[in-house]
PDB file of N, CA, C and O in Angstrom:
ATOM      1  N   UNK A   1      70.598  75.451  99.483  1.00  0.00           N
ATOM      2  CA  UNK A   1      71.463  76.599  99.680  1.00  0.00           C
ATOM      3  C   UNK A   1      72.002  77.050  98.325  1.00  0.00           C
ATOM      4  O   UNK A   1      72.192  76.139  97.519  1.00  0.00           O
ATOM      5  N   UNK A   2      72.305  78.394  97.900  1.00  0.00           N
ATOM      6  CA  UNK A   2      72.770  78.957  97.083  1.00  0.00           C
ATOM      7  C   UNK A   2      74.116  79.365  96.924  1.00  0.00           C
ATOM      8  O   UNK A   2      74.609  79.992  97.861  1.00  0.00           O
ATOM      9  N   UNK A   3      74.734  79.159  96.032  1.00  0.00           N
ATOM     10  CA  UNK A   3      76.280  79.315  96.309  1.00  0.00           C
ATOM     11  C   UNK A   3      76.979  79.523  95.034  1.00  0.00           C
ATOM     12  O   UNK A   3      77.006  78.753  94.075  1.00  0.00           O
ATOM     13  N   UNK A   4      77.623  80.842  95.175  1.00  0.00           N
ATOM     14  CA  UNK A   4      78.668  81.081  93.848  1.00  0.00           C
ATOM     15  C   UNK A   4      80.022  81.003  94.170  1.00  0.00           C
ATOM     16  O   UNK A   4      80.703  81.799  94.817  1.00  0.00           O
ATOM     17  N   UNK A   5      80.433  79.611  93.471  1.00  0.00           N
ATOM     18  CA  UNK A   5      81.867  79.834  93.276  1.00  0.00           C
ATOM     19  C   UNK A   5      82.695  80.648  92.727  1.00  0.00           C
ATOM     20  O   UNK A   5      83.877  80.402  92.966  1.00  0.00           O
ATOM     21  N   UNK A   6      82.469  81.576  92.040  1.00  0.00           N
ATOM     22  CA  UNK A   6      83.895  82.214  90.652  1.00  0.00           C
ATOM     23  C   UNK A   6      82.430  83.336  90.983  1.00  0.00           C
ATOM     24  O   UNK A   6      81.209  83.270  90.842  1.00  0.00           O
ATOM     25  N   UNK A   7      83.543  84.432  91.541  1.00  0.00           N
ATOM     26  CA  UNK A   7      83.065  85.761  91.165  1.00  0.00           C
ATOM     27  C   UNK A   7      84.685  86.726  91.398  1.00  0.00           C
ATOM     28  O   UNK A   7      85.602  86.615  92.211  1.00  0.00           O
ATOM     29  N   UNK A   8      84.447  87.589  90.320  1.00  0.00           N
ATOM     30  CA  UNK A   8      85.897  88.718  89.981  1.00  0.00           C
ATOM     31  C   UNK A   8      84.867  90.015  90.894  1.00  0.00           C
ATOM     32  O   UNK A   8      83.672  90.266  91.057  1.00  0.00           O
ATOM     33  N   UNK A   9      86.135  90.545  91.291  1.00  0.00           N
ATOM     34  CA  UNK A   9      85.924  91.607  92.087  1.00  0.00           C
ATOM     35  C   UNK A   9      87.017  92.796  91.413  1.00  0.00           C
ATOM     36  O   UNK A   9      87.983  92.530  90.698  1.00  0.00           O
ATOM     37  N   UNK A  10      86.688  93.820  91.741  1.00  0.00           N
ATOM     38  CA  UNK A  10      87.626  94.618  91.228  1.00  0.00           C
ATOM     39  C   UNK A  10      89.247  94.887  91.286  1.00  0.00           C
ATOM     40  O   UNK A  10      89.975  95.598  90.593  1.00  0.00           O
ATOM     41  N   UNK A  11      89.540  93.910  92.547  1.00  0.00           N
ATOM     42  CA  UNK A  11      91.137  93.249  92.359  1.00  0.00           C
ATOM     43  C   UNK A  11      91.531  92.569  91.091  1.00  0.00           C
ATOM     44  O   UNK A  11      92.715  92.663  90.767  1.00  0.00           O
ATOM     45  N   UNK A  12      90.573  91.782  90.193  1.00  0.00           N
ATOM     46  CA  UNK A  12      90.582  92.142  88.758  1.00  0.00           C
ATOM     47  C   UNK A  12      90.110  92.525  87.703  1.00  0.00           C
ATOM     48  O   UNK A  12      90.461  93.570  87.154  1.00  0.00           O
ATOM     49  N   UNK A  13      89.219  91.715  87.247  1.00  0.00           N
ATOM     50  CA  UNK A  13      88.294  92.177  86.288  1.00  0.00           C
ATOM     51  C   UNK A  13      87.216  92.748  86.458  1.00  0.00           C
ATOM     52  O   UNK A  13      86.648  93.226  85.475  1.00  0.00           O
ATOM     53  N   UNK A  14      86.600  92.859  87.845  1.00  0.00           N
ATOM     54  CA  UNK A  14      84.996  92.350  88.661  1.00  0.00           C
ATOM     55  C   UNK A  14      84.682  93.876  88.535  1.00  0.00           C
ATOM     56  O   UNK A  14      85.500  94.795  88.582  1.00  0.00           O
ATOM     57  N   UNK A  15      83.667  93.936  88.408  1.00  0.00           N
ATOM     58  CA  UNK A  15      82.727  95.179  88.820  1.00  0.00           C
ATOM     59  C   UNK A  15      82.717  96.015  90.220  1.00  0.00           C
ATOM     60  O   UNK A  15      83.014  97.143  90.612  1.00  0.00           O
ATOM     61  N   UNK A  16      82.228  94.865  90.711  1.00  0.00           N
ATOM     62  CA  UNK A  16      82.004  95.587  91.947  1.00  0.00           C
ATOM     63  C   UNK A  16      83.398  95.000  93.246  1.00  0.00           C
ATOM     64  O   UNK A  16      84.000  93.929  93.169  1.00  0.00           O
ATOM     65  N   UNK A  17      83.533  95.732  93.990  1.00  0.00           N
ATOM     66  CA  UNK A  17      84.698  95.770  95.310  1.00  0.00           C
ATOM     67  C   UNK A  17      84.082  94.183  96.026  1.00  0.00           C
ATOM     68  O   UNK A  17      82.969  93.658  96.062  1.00  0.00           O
ATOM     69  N   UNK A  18      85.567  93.758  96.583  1.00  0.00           N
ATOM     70  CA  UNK A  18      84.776  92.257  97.234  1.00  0.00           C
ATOM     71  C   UNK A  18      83.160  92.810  98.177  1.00  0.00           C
ATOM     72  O   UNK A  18      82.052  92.299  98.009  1.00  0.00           O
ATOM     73  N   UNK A  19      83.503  93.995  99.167  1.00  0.00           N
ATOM     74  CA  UNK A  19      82.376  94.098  99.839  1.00  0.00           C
ATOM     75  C   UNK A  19      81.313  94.188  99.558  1.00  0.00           C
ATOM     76  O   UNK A  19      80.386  93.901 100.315  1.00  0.00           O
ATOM     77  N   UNK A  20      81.164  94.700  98.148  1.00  0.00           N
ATOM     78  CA  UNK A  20      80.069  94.813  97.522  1.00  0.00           C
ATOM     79  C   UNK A  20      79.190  93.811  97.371  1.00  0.00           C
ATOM     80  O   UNK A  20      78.018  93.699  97.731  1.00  0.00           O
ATOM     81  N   UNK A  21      80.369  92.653  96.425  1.00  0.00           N
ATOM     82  CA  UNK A  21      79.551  91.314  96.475  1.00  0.00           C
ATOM     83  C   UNK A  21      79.257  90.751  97.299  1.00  0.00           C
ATOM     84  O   UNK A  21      78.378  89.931  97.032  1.00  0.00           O
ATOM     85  N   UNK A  22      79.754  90.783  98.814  1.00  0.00           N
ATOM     86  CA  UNK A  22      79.433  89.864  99.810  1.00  0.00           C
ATOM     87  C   UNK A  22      77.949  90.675 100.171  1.00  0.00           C
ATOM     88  O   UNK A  22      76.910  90.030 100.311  1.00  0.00           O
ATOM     89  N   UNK A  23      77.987  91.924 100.279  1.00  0.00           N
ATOM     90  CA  UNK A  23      76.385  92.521 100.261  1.00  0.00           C
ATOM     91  C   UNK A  23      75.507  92.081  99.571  1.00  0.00           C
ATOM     92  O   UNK A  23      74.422  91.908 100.127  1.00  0.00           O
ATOM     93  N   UNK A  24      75.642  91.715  98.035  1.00  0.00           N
ATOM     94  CA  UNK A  24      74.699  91.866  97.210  1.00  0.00           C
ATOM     95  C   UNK A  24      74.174  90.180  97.525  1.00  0.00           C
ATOM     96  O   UNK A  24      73.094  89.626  97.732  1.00  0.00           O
ATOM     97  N   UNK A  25      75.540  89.781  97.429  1.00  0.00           N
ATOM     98  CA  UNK A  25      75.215  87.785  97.965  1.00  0.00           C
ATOM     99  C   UNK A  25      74.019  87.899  98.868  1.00  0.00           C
ATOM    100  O   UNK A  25      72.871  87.509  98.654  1.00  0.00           O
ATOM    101  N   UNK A  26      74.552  88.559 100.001  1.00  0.00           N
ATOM    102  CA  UNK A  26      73.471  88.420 101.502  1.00  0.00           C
ATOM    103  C   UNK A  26      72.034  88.681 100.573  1.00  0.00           C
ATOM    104  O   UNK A  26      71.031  87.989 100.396  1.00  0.00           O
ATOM    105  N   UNK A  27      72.365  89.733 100.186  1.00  0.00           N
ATOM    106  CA  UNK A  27      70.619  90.275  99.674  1.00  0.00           C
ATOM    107  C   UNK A  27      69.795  89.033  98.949  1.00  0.00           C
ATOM    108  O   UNK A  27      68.578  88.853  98.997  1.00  0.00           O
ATOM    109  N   UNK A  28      70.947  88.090  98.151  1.00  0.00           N
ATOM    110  CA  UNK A  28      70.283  87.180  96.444  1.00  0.00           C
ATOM    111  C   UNK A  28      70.103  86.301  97.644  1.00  0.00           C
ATOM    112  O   UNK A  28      69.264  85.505  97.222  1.00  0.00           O
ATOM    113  N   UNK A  29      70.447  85.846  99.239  1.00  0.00           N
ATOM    114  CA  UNK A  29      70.414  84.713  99.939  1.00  0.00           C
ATOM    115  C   UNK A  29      71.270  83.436  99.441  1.00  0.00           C
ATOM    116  O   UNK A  29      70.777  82.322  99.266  1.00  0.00           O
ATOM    117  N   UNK A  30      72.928  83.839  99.195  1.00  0.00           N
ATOM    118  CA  UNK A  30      73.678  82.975  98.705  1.00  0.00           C
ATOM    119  C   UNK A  30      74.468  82.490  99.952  1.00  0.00           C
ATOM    120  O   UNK A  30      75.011  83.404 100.572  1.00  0.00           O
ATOM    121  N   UNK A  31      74.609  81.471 100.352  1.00  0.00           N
ATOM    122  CA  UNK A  31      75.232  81.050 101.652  1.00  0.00           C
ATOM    123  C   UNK A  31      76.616  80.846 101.680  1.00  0.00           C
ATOM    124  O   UNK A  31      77.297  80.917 102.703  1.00  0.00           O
ATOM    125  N   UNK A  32      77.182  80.503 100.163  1.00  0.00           N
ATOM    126  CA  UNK A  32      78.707  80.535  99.779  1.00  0.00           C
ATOM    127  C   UNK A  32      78.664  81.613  98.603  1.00  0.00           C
ATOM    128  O   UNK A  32      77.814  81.980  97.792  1.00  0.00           O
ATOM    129  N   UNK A  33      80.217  82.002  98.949  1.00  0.00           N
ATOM    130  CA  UNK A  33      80.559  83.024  98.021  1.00  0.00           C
ATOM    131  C   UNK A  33      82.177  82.889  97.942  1.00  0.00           C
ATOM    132  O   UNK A  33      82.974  82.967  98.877  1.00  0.00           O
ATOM    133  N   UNK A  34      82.491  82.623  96.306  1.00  0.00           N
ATOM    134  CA  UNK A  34      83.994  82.474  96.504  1.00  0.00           C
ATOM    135  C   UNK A  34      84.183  83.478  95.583  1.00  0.00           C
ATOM    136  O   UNK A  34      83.669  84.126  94.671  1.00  0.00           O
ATOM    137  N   UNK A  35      85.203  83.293  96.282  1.00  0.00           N
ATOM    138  CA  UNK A  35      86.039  85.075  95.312  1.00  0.00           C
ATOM    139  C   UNK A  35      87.126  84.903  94.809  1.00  0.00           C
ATOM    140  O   UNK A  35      88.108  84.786  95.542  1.00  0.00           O
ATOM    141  N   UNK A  36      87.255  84.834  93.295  1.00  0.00           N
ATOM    142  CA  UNK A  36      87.974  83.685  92.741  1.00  0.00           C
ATOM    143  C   UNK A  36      88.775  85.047  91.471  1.00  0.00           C
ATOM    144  O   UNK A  36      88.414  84.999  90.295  1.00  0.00           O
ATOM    145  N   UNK A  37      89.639  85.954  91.850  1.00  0.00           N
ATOM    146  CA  UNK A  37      89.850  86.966  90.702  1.00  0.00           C
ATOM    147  C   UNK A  37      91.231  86.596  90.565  1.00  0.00           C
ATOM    148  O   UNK A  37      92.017  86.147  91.399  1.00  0.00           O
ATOM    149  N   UNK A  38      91.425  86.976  88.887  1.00  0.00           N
ATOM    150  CA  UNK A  38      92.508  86.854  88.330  1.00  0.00           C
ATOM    151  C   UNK A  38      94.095  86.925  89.316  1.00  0.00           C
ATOM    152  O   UNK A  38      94.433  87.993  89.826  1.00  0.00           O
ATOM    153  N   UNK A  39      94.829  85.831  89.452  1.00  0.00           N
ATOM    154  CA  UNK A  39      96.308  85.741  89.774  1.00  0.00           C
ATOM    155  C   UNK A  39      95.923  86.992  90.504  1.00  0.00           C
ATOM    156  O   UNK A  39      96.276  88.080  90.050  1.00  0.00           O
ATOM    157  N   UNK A  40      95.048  86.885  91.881  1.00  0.00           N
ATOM    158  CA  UNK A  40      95.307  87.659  92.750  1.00  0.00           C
ATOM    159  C   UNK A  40      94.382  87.146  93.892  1.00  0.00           C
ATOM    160  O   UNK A  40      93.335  86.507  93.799  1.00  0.00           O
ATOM    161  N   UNK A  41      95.071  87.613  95.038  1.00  0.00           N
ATOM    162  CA  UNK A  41      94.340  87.009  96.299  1.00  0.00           C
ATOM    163  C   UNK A  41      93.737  87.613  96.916  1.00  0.00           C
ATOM    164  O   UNK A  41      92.848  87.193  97.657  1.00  0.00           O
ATOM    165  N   UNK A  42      94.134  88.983  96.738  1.00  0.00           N
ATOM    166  CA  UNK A  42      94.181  90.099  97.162  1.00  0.00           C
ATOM    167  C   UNK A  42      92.198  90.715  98.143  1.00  0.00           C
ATOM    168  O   UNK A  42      91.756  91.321  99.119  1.00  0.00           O
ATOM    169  N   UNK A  43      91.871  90.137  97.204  1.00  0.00           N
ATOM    170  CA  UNK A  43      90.303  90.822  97.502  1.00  0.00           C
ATOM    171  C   UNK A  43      89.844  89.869  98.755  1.00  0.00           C
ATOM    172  O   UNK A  43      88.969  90.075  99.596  1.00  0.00           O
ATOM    173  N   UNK A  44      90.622  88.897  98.613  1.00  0.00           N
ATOM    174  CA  UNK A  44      89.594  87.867 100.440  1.00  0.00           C
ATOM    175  C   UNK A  44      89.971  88.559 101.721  1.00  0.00           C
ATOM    176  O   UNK A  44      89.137  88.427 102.617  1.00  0.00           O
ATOM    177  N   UNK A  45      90.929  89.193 101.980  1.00  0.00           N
ATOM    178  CA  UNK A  45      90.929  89.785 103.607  1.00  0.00           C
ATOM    179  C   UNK A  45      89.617  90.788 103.006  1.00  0.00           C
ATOM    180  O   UNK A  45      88.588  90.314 103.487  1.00  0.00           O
ATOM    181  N   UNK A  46      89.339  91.792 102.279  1.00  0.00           N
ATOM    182  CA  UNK A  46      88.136  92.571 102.526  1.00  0.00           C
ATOM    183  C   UNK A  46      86.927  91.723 102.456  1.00  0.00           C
ATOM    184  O   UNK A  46      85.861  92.134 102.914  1.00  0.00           O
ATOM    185  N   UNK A  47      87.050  90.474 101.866  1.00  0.00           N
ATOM    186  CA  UNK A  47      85.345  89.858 101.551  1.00  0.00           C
ATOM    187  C   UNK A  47      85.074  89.238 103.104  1.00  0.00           C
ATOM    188  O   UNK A  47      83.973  89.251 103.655  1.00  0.00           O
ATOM    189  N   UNK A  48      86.076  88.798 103.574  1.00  0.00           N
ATOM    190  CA  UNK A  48      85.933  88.304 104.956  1.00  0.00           C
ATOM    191  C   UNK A  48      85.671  88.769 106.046  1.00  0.00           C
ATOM    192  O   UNK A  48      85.027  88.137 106.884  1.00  0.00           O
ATOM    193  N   UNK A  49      86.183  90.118 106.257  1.00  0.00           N
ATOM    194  CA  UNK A  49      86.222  91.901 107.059  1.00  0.00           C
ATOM    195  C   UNK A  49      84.331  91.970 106.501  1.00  0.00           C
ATOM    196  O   UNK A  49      83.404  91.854 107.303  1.00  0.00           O
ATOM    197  N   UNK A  50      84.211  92.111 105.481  1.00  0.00           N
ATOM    198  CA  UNK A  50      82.707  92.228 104.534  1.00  0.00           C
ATOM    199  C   UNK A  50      81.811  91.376 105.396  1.00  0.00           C
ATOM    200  O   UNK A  50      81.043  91.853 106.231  1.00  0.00           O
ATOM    201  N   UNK A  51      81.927  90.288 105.190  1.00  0.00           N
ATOM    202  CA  UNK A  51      81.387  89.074 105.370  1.00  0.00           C
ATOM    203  C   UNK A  51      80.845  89.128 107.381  1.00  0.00           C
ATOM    204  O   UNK A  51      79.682  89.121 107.783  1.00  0.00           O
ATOM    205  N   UNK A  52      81.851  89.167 108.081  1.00  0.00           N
ATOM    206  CA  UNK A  52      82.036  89.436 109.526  1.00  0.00           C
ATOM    207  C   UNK A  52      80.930  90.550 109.964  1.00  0.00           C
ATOM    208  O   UNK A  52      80.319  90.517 111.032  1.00  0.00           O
ATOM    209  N   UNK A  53      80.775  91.575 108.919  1.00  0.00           N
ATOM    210  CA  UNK A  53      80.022  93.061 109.071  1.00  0.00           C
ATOM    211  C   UNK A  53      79.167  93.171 108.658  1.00  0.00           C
ATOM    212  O   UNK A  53      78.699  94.299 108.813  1.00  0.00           O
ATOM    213  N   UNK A  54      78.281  92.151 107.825  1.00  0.00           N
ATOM    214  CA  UNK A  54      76.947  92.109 106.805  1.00  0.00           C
ATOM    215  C   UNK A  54      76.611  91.454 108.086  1.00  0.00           C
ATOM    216  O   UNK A  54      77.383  91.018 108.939  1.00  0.00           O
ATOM    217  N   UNK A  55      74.930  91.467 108.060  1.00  0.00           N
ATOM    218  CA  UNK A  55      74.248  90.306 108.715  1.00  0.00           C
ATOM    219  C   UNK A  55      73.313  89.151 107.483  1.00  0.00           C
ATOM    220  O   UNK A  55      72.474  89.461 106.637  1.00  0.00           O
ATOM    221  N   UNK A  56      73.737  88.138 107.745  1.00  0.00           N
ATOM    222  CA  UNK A  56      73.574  87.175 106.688  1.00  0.00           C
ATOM    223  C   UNK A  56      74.159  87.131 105.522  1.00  0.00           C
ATOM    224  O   UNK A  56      73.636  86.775 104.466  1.00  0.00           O
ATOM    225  N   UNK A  57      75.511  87.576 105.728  1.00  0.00           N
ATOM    226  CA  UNK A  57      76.136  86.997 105.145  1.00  0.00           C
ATOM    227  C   UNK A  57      76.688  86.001 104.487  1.00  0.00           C
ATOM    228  O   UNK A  57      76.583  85.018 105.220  1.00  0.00           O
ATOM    229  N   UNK A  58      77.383  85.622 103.204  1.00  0.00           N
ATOM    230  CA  UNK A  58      77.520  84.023 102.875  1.00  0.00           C
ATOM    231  C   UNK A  58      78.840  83.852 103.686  1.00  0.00           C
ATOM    232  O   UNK A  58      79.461  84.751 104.253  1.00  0.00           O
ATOM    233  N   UNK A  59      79.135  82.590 103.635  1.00  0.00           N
ATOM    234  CA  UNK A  59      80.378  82.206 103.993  1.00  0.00           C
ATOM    235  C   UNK A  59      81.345  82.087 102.763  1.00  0.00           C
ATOM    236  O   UNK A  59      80.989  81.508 101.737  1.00  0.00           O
ATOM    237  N   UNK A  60      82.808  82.760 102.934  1.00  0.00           N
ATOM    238  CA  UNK A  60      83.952  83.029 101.871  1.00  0.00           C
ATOM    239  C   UNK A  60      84.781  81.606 101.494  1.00  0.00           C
ATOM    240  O   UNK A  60      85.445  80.882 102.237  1.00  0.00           O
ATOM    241  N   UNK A  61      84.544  81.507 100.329  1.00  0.00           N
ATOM    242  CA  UNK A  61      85.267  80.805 100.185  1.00  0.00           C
ATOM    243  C   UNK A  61      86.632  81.299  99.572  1.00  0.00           C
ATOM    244  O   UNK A  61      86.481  82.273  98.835  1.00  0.00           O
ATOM    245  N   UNK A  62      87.489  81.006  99.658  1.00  0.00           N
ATOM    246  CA  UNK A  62      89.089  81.549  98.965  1.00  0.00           C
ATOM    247  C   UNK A  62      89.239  80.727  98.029  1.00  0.00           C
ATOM    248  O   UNK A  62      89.086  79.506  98.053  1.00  0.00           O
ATOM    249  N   UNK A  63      89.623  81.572  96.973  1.00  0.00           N
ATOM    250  CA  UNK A  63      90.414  81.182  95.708  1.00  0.00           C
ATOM    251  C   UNK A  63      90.699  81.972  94.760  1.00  0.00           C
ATOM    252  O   UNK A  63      90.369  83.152  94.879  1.00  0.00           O
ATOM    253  N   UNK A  64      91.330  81.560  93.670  1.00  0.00           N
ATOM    254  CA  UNK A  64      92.038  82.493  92.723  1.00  0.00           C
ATOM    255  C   UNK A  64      91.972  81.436  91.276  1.00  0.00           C
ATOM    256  O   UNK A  64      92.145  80.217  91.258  1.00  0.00           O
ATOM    257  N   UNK A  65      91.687  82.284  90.199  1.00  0.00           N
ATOM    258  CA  UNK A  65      91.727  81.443  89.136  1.00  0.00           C
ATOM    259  C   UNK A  65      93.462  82.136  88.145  1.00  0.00           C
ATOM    260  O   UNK A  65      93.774  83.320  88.016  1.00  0.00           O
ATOM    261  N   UNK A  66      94.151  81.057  87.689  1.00  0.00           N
ATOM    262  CA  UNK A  66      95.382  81.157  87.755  1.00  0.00           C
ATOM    263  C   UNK A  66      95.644  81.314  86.187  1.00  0.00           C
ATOM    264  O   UNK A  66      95.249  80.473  85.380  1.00  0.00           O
ATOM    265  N   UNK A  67      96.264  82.332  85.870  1.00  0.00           N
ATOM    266  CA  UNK A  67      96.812  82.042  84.456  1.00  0.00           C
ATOM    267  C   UNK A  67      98.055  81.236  84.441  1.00  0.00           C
ATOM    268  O   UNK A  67      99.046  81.600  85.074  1.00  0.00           O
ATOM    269  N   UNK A  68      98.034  80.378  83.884  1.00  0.00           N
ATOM    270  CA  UNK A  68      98.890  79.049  83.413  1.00  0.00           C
ATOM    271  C   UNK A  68      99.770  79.079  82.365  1.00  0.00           C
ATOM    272  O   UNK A  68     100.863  78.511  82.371  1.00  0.00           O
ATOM    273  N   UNK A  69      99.242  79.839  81.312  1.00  0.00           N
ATOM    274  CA  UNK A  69      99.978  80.162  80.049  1.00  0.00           C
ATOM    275  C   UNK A  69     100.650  81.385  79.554  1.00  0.00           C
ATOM    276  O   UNK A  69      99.890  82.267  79.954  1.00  0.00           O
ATOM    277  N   UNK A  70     101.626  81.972  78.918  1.00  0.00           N
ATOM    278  CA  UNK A  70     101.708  83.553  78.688  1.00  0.00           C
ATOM    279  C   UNK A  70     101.431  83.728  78.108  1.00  0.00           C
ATOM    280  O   UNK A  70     101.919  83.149  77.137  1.00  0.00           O
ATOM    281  N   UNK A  71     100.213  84.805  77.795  1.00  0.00           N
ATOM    282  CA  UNK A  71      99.620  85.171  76.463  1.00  0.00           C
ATOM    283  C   UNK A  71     100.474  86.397  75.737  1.00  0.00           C
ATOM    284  O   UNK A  71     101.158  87.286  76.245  1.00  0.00           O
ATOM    285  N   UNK A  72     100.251  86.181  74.728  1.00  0.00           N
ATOM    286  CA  UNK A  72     101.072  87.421  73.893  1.00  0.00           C
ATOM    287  C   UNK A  72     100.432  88.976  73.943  1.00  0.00           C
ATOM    288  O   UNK A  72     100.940  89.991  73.468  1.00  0.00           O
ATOM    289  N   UNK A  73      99.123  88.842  74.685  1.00  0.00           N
ATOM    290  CA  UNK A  73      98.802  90.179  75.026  1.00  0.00           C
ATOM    291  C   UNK A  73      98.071  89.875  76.408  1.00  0.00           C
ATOM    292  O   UNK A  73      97.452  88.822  76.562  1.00  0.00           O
ATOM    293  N   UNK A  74      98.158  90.759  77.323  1.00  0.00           N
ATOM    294  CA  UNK A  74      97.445  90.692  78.558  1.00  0.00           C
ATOM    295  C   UNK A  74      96.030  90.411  78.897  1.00  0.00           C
ATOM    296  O   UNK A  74      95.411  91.459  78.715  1.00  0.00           O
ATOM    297  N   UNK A  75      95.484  89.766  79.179  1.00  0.00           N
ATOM    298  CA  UNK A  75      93.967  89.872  79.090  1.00  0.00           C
ATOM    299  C   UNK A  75      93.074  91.037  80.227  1.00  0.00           C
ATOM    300  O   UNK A  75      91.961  91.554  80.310  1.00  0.00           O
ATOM    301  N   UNK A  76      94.246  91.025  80.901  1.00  0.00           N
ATOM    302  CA  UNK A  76      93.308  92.116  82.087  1.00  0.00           C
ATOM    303  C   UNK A  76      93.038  93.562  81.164  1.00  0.00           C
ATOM    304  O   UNK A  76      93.653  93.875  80.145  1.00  0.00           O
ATOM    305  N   UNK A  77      92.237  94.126  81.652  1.00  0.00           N
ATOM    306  CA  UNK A  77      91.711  95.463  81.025  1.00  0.00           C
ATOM    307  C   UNK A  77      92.613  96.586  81.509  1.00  0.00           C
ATOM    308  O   UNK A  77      93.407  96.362  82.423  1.00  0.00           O
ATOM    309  N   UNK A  78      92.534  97.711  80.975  1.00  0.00           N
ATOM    310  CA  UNK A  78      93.811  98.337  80.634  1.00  0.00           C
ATOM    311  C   UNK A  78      93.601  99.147  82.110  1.00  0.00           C
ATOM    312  O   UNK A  78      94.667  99.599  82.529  1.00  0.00           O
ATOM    313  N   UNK A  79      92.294  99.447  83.076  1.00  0.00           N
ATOM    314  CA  UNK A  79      92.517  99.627  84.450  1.00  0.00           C
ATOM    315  C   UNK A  79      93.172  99.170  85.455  1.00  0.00           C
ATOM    316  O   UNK A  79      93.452  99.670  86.545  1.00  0.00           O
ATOM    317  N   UNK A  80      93.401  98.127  84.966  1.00  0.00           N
ATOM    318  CA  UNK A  80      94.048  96.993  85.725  1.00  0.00           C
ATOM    319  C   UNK A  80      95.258  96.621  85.640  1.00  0.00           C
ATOM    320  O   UNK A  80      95.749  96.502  84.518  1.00  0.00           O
ATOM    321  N   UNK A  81      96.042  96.345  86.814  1.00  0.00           N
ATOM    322  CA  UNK A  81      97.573  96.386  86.360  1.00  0.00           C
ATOM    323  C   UNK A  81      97.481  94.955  86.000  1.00  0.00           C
ATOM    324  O   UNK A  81      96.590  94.320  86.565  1.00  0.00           O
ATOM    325  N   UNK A  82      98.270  94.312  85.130  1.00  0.00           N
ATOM    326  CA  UNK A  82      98.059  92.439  84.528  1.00  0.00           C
ATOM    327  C   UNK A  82      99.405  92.296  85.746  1.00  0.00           C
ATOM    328  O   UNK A  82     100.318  93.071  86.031  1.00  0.00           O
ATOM    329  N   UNK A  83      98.990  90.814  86.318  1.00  0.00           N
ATOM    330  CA  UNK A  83     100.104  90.523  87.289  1.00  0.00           C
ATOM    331  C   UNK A  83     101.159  89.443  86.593  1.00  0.00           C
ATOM    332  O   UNK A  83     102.141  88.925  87.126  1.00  0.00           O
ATOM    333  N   UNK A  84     100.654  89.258  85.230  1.00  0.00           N
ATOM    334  CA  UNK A  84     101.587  88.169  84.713  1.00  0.00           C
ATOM    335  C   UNK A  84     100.873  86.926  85.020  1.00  0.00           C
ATOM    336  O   UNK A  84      99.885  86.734  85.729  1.00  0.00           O
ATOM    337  N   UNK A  85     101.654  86.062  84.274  1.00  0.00           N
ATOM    338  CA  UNK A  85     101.234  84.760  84.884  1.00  0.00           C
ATOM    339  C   UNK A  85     102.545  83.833  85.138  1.00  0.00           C
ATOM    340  O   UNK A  85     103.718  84.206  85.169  1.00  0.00           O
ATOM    341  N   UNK A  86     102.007  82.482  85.317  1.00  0.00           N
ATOM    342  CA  UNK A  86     103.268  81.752  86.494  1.00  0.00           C
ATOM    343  C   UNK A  86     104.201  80.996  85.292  1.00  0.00           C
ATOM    344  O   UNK A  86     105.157  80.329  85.686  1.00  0.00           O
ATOM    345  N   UNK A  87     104.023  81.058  84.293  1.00  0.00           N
ATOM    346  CA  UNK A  87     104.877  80.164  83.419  1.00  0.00           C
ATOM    347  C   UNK A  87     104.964  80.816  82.137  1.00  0.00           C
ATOM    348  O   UNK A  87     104.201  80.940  81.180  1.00  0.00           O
ATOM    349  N   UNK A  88     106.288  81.245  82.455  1.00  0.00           N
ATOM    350  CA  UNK A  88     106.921  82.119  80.913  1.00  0.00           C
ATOM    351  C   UNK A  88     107.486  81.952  80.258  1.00  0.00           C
ATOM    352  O   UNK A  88     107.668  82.786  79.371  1.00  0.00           O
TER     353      UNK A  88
END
């Protein structure tokens, strides 16, 4: 089975909208798909809604990769609102 843990969706950095990727997954035949975008959670109710509505779809995994540190400049791209991180 094929399976991507860490993919950004456009809740942060990501290219494409969660639904997108859960499409494109089905197409590559990836059976897991986690959706892992910047200090945000935001994109798994659509990958899951996605996921429910594709046929062969992967199964979602939830997660979020966390900024830990405060950087002195934001790393998100300037489309993107930066949500901060947890320790300032």
């Amino acid at each position: 089975m094929l399976v991507d843990l860490h993919t950004h969706s456009t809740f942060s950095d990501g290219r494409y909208t969660p639904s997108q990727l859960v499409k494109m997954a089905a197409e590559a035949g990836i059976g897991i798909l986690g959706i892992t975008d910047h200090d945000s959670v935001n994109g798994i109710e659509e990958a899951l809604n996605a996921a429910a509505a594709v046929t062969g779809a992967p199964e979602i995994a939830k997660g979020v990769e966390l900024c830990l540190i405060k950087l002195k400049k934001c790393a998100m791209p300037a489309k993107n609102a930066c949500t901060g991180c947890l320790i300032k």
